[in-house]
MILOTOR-987033 format. One record per residue (C-alpha): x, y, z; chain; residue number from 1. Coordinates in pm, whole numbers, plus 50000, padded with zeros to 5 digits. Example, Ala and Ser with C-alpha at 12.3 -4.5 7.8 and 13.67 -1.06 7.14 Angstrom:
<atoms>
<<51230 49550 50780> "A" 1>,
<<51367 49894 50714> "A" 2>,
</atoms>
This chain:
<atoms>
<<87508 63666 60028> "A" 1>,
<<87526 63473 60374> "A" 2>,
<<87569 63118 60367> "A" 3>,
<<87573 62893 60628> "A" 4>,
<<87764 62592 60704> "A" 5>,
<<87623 62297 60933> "A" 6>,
<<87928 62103 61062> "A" 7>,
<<88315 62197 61120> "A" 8>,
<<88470 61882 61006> "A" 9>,
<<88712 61897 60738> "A" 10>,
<<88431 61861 60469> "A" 11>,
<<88274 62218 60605> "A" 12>,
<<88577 62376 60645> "A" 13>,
<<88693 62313 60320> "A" 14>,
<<88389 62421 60172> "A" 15>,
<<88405 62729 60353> "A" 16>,
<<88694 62846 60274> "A" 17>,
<<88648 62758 59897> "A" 18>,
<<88382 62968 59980> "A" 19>,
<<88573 63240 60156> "A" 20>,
<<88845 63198 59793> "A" 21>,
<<88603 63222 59518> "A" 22>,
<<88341 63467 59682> "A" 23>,
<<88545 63652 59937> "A" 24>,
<<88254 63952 59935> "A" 25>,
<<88037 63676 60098> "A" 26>,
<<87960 63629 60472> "A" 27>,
<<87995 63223 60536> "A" 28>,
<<87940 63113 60895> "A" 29>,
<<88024 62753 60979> "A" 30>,
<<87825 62623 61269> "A" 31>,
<<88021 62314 61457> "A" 32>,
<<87875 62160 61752> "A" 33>,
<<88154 62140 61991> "A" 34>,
<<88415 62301 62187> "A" 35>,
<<88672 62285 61892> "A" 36>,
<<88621 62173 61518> "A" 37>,
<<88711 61800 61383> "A" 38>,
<<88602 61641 61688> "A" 39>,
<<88451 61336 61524> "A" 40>,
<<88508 61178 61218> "A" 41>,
<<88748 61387 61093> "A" 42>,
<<88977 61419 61437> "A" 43>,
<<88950 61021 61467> "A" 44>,
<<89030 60866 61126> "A" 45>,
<<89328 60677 61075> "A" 46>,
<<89527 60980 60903> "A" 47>,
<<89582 60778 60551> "A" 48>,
<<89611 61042 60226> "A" 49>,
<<89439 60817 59976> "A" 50>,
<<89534 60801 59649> "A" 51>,
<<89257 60615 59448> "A" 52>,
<<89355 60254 59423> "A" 53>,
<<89027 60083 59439> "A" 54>,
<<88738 60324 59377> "A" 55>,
<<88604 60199 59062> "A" 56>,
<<88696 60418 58751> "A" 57>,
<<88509 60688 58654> "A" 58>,
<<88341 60719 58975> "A" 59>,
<<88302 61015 59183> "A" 60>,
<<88536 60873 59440> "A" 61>,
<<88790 60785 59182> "A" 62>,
<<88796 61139 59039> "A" 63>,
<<88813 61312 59367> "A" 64>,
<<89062 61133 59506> "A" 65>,
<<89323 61160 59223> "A" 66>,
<<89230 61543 59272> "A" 67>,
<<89214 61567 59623> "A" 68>,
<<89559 61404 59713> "A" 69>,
<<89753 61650 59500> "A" 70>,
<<89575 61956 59644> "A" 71>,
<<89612 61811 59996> "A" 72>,
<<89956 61775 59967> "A" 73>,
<<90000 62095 59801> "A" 74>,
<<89822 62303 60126> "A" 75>,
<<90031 62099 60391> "A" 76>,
<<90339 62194 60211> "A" 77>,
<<90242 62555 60220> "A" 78>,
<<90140 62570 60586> "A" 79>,
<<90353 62375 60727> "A" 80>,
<<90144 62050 60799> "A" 81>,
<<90284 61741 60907> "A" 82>,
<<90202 61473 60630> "A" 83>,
<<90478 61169 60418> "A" 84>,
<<90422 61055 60114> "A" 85>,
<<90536 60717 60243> "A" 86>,
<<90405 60465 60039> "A" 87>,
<<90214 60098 60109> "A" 88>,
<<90204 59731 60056> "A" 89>,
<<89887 59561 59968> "A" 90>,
<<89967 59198 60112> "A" 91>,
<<89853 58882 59945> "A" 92>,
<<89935 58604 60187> "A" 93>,
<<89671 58362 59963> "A" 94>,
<<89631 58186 59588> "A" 95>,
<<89316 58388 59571> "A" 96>,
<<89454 58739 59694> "A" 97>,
<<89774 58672 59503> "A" 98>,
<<89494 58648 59224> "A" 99>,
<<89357 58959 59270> "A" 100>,
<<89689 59171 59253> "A" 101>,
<<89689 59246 58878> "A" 102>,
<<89334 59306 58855> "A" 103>,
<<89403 59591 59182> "A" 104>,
<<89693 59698 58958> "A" 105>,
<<89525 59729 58667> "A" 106>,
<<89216 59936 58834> "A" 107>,
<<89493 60221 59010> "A" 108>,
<<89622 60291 58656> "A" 109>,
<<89287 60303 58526> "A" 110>,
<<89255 60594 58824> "A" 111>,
<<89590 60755 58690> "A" 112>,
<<89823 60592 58958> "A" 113>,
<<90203 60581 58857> "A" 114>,
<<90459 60320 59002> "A" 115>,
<<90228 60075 59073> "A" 116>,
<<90460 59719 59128> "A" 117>,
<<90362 59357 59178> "A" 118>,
<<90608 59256 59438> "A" 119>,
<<90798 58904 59535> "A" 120>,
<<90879 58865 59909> "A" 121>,
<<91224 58935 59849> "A" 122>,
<<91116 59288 59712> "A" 123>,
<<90839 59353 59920> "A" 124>,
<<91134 59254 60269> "A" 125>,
<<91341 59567 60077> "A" 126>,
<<91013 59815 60117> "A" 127>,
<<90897 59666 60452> "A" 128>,
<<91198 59478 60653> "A" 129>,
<<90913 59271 60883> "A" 130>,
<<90618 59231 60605> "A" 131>,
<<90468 58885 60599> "A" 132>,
<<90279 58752 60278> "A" 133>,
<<90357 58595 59933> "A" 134>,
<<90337 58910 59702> "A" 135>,
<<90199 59296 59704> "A" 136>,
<<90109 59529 59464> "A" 137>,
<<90357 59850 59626> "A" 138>,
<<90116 60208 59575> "A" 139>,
<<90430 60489 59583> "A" 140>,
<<90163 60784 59623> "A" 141>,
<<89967 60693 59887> "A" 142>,
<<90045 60860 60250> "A" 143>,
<<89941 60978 60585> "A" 144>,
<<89873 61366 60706> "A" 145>,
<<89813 61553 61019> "A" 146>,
<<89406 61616 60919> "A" 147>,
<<89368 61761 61274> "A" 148>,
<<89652 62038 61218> "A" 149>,
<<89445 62091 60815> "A" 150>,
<<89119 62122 60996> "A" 151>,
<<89324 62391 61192> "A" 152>,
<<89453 62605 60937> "A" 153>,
<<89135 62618 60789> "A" 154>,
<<88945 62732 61060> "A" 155>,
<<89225 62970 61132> "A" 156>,
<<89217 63078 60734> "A" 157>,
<<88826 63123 60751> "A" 158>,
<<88802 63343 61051> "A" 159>,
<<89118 63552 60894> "A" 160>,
<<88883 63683 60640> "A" 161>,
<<88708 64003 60638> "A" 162>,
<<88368 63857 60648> "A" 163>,
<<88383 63489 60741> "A" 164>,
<<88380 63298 61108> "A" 165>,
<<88359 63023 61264> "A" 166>,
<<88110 62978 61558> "A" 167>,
<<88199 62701 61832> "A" 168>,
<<87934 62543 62065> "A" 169>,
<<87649 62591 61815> "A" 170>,
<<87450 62302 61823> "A" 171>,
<<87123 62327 61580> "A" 172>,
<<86848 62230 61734> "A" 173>,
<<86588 62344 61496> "A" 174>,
<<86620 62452 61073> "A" 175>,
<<86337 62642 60890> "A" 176>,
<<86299 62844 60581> "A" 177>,
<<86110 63166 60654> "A" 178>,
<<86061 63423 60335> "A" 179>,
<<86344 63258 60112> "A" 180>,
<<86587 63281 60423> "A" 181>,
<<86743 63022 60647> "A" 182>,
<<86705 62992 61001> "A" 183>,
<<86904 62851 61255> "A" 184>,
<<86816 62788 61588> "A" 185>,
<<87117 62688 61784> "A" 186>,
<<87258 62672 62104> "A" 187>,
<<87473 62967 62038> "A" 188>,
<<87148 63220 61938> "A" 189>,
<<86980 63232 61560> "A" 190>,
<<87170 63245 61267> "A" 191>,
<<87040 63315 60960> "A" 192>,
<<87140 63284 60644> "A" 193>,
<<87060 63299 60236> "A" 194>,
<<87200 62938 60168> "A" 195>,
<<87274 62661 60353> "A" 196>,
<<87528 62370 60372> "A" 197>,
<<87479 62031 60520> "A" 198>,
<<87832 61901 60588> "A" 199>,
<<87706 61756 60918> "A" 200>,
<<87838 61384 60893> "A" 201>,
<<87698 61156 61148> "A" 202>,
<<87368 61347 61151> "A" 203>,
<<87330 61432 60807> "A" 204>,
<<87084 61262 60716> "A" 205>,
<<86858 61395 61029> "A" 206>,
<<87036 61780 60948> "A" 207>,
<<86856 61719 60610> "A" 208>,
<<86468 61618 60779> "A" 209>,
<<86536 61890 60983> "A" 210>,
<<86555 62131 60680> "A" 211>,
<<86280 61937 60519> "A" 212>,
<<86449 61657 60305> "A" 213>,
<<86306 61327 60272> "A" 214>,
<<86542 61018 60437> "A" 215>,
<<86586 60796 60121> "A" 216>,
<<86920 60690 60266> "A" 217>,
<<87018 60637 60648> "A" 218>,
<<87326 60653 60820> "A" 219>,
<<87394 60378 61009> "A" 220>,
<<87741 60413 61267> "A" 221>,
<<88018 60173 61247> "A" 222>,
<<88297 60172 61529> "A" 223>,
<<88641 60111 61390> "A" 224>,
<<88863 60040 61697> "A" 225>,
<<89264 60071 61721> "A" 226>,
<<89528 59929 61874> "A" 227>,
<<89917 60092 61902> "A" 228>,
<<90196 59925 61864> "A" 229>,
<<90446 59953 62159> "A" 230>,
<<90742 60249 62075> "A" 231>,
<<90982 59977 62136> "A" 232>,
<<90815 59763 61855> "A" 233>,
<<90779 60050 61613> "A" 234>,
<<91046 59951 61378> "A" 235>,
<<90818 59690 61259> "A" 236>,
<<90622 59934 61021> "A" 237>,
<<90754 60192 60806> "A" 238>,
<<90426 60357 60594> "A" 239>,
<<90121 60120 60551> "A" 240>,
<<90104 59827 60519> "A" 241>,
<<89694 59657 60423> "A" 242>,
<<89596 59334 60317> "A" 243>,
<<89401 59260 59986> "A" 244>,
<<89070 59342 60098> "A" 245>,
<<88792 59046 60010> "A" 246>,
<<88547 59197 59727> "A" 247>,
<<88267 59007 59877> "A" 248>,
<<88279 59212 60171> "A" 249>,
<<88256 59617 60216> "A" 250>,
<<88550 59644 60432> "A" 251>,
<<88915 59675 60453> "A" 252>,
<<89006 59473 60753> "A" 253>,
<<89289 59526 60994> "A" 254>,
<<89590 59709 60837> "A" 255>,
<<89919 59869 60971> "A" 256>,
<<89954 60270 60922> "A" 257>,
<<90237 60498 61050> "A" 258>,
<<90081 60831 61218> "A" 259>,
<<90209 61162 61172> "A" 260>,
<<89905 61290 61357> "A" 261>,
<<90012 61523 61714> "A" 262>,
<<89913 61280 62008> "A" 263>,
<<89888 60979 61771> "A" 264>,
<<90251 60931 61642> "A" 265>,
<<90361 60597 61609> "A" 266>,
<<90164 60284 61477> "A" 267>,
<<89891 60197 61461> "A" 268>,
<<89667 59851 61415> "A" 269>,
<<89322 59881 61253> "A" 270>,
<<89058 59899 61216> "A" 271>,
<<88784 59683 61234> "A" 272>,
<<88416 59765 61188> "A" 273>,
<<88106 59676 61438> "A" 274>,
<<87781 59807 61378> "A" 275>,
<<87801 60110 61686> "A" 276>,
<<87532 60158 61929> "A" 277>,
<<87578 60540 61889> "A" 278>,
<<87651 60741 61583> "A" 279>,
<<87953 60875 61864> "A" 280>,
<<87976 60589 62043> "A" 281>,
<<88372 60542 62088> "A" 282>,
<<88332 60316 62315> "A" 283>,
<<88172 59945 62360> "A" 284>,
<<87965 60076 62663> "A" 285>,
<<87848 60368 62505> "A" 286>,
<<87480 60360 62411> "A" 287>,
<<87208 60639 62280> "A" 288>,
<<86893 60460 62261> "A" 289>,
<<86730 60714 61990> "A" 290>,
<<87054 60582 61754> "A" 291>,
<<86991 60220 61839> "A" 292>,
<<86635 60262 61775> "A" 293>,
<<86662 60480 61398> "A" 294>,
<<86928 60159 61302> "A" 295>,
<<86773 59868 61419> "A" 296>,
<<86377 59978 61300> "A" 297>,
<<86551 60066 60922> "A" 298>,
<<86503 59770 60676> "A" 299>,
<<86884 59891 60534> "A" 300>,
<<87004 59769 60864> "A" 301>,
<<86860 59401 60898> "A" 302>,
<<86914 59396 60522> "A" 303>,
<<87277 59446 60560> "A" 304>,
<<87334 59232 60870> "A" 305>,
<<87213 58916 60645> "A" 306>,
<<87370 58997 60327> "A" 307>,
<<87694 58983 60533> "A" 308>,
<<87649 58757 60824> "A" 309>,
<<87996 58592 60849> "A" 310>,
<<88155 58906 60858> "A" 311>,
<<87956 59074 61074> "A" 312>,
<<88015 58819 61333> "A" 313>,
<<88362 58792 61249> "A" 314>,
<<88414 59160 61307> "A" 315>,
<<88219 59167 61626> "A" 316>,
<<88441 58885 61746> "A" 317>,
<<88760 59075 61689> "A" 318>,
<<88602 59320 61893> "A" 319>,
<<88614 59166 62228> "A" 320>,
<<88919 58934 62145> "A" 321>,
<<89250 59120 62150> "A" 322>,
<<89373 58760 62002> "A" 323>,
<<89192 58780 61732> "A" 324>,
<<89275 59123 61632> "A" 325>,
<<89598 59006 61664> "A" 326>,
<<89607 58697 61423> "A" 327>,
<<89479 58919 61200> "A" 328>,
<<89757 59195 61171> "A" 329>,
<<90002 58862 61239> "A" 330>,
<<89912 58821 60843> "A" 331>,
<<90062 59142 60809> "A" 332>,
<<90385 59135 61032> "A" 333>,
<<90414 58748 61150> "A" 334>,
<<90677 58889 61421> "A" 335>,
<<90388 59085 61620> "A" 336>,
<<90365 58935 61952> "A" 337>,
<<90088 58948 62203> "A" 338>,
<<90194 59223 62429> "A" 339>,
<<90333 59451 62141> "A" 340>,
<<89954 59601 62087> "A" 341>,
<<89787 59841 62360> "A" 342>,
<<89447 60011 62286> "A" 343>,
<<89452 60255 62136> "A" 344>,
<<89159 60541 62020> "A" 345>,
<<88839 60450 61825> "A" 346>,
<<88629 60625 61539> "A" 347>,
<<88237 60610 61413> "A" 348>,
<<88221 60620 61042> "A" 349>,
<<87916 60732 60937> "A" 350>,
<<87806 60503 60637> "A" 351>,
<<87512 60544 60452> "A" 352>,
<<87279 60239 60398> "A" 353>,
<<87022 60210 60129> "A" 354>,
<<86692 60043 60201> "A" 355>,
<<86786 59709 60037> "A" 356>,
<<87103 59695 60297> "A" 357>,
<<87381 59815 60006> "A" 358>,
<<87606 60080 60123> "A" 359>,
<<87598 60338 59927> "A" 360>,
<<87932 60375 59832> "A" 361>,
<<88012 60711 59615> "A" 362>,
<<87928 61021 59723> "A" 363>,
<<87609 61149 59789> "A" 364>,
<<87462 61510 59765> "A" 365>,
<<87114 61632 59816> "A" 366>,
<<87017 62003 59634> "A" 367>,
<<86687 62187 59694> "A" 368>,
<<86597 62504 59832> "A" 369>,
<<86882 62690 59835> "A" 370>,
<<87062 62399 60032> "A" 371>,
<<87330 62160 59941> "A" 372>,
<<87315 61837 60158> "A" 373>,
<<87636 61572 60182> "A" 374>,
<<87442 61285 60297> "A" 375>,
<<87690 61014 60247> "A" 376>,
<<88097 61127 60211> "A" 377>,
<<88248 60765 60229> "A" 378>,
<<88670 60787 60219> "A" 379>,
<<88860 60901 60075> "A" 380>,
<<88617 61214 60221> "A" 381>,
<<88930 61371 60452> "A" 382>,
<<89178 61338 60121> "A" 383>,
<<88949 61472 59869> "A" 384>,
<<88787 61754 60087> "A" 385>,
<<88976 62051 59937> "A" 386>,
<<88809 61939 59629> "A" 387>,
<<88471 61795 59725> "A" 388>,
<<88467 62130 59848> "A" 389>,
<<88477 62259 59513> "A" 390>,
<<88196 62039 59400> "A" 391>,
<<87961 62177 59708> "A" 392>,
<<88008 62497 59617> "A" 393>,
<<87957 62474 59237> "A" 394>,
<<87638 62320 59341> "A" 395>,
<<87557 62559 59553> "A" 396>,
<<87609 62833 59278> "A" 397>,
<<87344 62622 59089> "A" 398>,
<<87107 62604 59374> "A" 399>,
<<87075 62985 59452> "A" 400>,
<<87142 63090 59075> "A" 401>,
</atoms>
């Protein structure tokens, strides 16, 4: 059978070479835009191996994460990728975060989740010298990774097989299903195949139209946007350090991670999250007007903007105001100074938004017609990948069985 892959993020590649493992007589071709794979998403996150503290139990996310982390860490060991299990602080620095500690604590073990501490400042000053707050819950298995140097071996590990590639500078510009078969149009010639796989993030939703899928779901971009902390001022952060996230709210807010990403070592601060103008729109300036138009004509998108006003504005804000980022990671590390951040890179996550404005916030996976669409792979998407791409391809067994 030939399958093919839309998308050479981590997500496709993964899937591939599960692929490539469990049916190595198989010819998989994975179909990536670009001049190189993980160019977007996957090439921009913040490099955090997540290890399941607050997906809700039970839950896809949970699951996948718990399973994810330990296979992750099992393939960089073997090849030789850069990754530390370094641990993090979750920072209460209020009555009501301080609150919500046990509760946090109480959800990780749910998720299976060992070593999970409430900490006193004294204690959390041992983990993290520079650490502001009034208590954090310490999570011993969380960590960071290389995911551009995984995304690497992968691609390197597909196109090692006997029957298996992976075509650069392939952009699909056109999907059809002619006499049971796939057909690709892309900028690299037709490919065709007997199966396909929609890994194709930003655009999946419009990779799935294109193949003939309804839109039930959108993706809407978000920018996140970094800073760096000067090398001088690196001693400030060991691992990661977040703050207890508000529930009312569907994001993190600014927290502190160490990289062990090539070209990103060092620190990092962020990020925050403004609706982008662009589903790869890294920058404030950058504008597609077909994106702008598909978010601001979907009801999800107004929806959204008044369920969460304050911090929508809030986040915007700490957009243009490098003070404002600031005060924010000052919760974290109070000894942060003004000139200790430069800018640093920036990321689009691709969320998907439900009509009524909700983001949709497990995973999401479309099957028909031979085809297995990933419409919505919130984190921990780059942890879990090995093993989401375990779940694509069972499905895919289903769909063509």
């Amino acid at each position: 059978m030939k399958i093919l892959i839309a998308g050479g993020g981590i997500v496709g590649l993964a899937t591939a070479w599960n692929l490539t493992l469990r049916h190595p007589d198989d010819e998989v071709i994975v179909l990536e835009k670009e001049a190189a794979v993980c160019a977007h998403q996957t090439g921009r996150n913040s490099g955090v191996l997540h290890s399941g503290l607050v997906y809700k139990p039970g839950s896809a996310r949970a699951k996948l994460a718990r399973t994810g982390i330990r296979r992750m860490v099992e393939f960089c060991q073997e090849n030789n990728v850069a990754h530390s299990i370094c641990g993090m602080l979750v920072v209460a620095s209020t009555d009501e975060q301080i609150a919500r500690l046990p509760a946090m604590q109480e959800r990780g073990t749910a998720n299976g989740l060992s070593g999970l501490r409430i900490l006193k400042p004294e204690q959390m000053r041992e983990v993290e010298p520079h650490v502001g707050g009034r208590a954090a819950l310490q999570v011993p298995e969380e960590g960071i990774v290389d995911y551009r140097s995984v995304c690497k071996v992968l691609a390197q590990k597909i196109g090692a097989s006997a029957t298996s590639r992976v075509v650069c500078n392939a952009k699909i510009e056109s999907l059809r299903r002619v006499s049971g078969e796939w057909i690709a149009e892309t900028t690299a010639g037709e490919f065709r195949g007997d199966a396909l796989v929609n890994c194709t993030g930003l655009f999946a939703d419009r990779t799935a139209r294109m193949a003939g899928e309804q839109r039930a779901t959108r993706i809407v971009p978000f920018r996140g946007e970094y800073y760096k902390l000067r090398p001088e001022r690196e001693f400030l952060v060991r691992g990661l350090i977040y703050p207890v996230a508000d529930p009312r709210f569907p994001f993190l807010g600014v927290h502190m991670t160490r990289m062990v990403t090539a070209g990103r070592e060092g620190v990092e601060a962020g990020p925050n999250a403004v609706l982008a103008l662009a589903r790869e729109g890294y920058k404030k300036t950058d504008i597609n007007f077909f994106d702008m138009l598909d978010a601001v004509t979907y009801s999800g998108t107004w929806r959204f903007l008044f369920k969460y006003p304050r911090m929508c504005f809030q986040e915007m804000r700490r957009s243009f105001s490098t003070r404002l980022f600031i005060e924010s990671a000052q919760t974290l590390i109070p000894e942060l100074r003004f000139d200790d951040l430069q800018t640093s890179g920036s990321g689009v996550r691709a969320q998907a938004l439900s009509p009524e404005g909700s983001l949709v916030e497990d995973f999401e996976f479309q099957v028909s017609n031979r085809a297995v669409h990933v419409i919505n792979a919130p984190s921990p998407a780059a942890t879990a990948s090995l093993a989401i791409g375990d779940v694509i391809v069972d499905k895919l067994e289903e769909a063509v069985s």
